[in-house]
ZAMARGU-4260 file (C-alpha; in steps of 0.2 Angstrom, whole numbers, plus 5000, padded with zeros to 4 digits):
<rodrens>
0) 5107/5419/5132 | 5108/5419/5151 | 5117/5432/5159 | 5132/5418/5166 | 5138/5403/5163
5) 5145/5388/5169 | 5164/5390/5175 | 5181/5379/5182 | 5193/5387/5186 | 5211/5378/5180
10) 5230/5382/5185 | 5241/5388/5170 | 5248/5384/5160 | 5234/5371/5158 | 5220/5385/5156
15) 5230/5393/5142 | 5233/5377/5132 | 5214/5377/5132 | 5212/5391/5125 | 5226/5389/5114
20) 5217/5372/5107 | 5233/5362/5112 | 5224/5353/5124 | 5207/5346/5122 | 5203/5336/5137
25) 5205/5341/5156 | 5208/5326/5166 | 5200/5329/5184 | 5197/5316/5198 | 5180/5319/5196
30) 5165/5317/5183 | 5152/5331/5177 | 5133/5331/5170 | 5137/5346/5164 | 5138/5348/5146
35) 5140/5366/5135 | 5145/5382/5136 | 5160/5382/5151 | 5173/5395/5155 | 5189/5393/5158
40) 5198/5404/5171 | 5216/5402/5175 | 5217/5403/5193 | 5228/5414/5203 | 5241/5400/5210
45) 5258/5402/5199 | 5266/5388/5209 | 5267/5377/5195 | 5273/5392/5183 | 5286/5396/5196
50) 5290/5375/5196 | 5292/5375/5176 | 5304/5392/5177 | 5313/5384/5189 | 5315/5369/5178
55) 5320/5379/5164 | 5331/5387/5175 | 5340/5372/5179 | 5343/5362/5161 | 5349/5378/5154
60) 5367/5371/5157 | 5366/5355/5151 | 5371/5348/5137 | 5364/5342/5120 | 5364/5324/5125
65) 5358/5325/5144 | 5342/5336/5139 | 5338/5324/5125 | 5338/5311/5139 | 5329/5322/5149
70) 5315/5323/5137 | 5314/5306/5131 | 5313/5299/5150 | 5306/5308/5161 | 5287/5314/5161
75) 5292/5331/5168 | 5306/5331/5153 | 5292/5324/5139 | 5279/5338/5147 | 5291/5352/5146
80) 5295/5348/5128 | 5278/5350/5123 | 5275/5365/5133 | 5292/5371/5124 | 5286/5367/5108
85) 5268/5375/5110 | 5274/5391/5118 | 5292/5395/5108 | 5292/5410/5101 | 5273/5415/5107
90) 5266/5428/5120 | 5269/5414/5130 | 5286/5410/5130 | 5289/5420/5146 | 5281/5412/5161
95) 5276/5428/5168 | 5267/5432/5154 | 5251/5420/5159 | 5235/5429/5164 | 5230/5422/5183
100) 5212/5427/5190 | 5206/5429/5174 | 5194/5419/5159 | 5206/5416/5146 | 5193/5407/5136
105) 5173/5400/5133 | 5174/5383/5129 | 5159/5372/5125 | 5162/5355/5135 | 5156/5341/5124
110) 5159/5326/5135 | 5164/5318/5150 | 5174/5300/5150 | 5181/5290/5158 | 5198/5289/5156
115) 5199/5271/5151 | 5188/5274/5137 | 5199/5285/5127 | 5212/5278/5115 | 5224/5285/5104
120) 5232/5302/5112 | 5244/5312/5107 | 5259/5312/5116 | 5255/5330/5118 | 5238/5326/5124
125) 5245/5312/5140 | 5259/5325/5142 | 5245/5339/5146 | 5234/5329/5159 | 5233/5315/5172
130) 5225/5302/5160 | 5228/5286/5178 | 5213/5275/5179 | 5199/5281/5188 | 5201/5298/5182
135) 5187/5308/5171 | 5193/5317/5152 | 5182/5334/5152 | 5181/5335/5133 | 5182/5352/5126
140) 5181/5364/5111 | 5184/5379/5109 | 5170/5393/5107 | 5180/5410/5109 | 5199/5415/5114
145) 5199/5431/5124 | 5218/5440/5118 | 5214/5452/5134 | 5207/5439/5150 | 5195/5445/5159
150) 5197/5446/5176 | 5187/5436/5187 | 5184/5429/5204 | 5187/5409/5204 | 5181/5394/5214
155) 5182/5376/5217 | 5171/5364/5206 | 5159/5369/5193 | 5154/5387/5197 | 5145/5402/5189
160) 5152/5418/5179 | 5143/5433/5176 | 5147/5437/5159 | 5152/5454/5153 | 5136/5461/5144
165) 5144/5466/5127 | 5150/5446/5127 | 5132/5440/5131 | 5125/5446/5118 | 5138/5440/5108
170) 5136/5424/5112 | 5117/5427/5110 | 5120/5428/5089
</rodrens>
């Protein structure tokens, strides 16, 4: 096993739903020939936790009827919904509680489409990514949630991560 691997770094809480296997493709505007181990680190920009506890921040008034409408017609309302039902009641259910500069998982990435291609999301799926034509679907699984993120440096694009050496080996087996 090498001593890195390939990296991206995403913005939460799309780095966590990764790693939390709620969302399997990450749409960018770009493709990749890349294909296997990949980690995931959740960038240090909070701006679009800040944005989604502002949201919350604001329906908390409503009533019943209004955020029913909310969520059935507005793709920030469906997205929030989703996000609600994935992190309710989880270590996530706080927004401050998202690790930022730090891999939150390894993920293996399977395959690169084009958008087009795919057929039959989820509404969760189309609610997590930017699935407009043109776009690329990063297919992922899963290879190892870290509980405790490891912090790390990001950067733009495909980059490299020295891997801790206990986790090398690990991955070695």
């Amino acid at each position: 096993m090498p001593d890195s691997i390939a990296a991206i770094t995403i913005h939460q809480p799309w780095a966590t739903l990764i790693a939390v296997e709620r969302k399997t493709y990450e749409t960018r505007s770009w493709s990749t020939n890349h294909r296997g181990l990949i980690a995931i680190h959740a960038g240090k920009n909070g701006e679009e936790l800040a944005d989604i506890q502002e949201d919350i921040e604001d329906v908390v008034s409503w009533d019943k009827a209004r955020l029913a409408r909310w969520y059935r017609d507005t793709g920030r309302g469906r997205y929030m919904l989703h996000l609600r039902q994935v992190f309710a009641g989880s270590r996530y259910d706080k927004m401050s509680a998202f690790p930022l500069g730090a891999v939150v998982c390894i993920a293996r990435l399977v395959n690169c489409h084009r958008v087009e291609a795919l057929k039959n999301l989820s509404a969760q799926e189309l609610a997590f990514g930017n699935f407009s034509p043109g776009r690329f679907a990063w297919e992922m699984e899963v290879v190892r949630y870290f509980a405790d993120p490891i912090p790390a440096q990001g950067a733009q694009g495909v980059w490299r991560w020295t891997l801790p050496p206990a986790l090398a080996e690990e991955l070695a087996r």
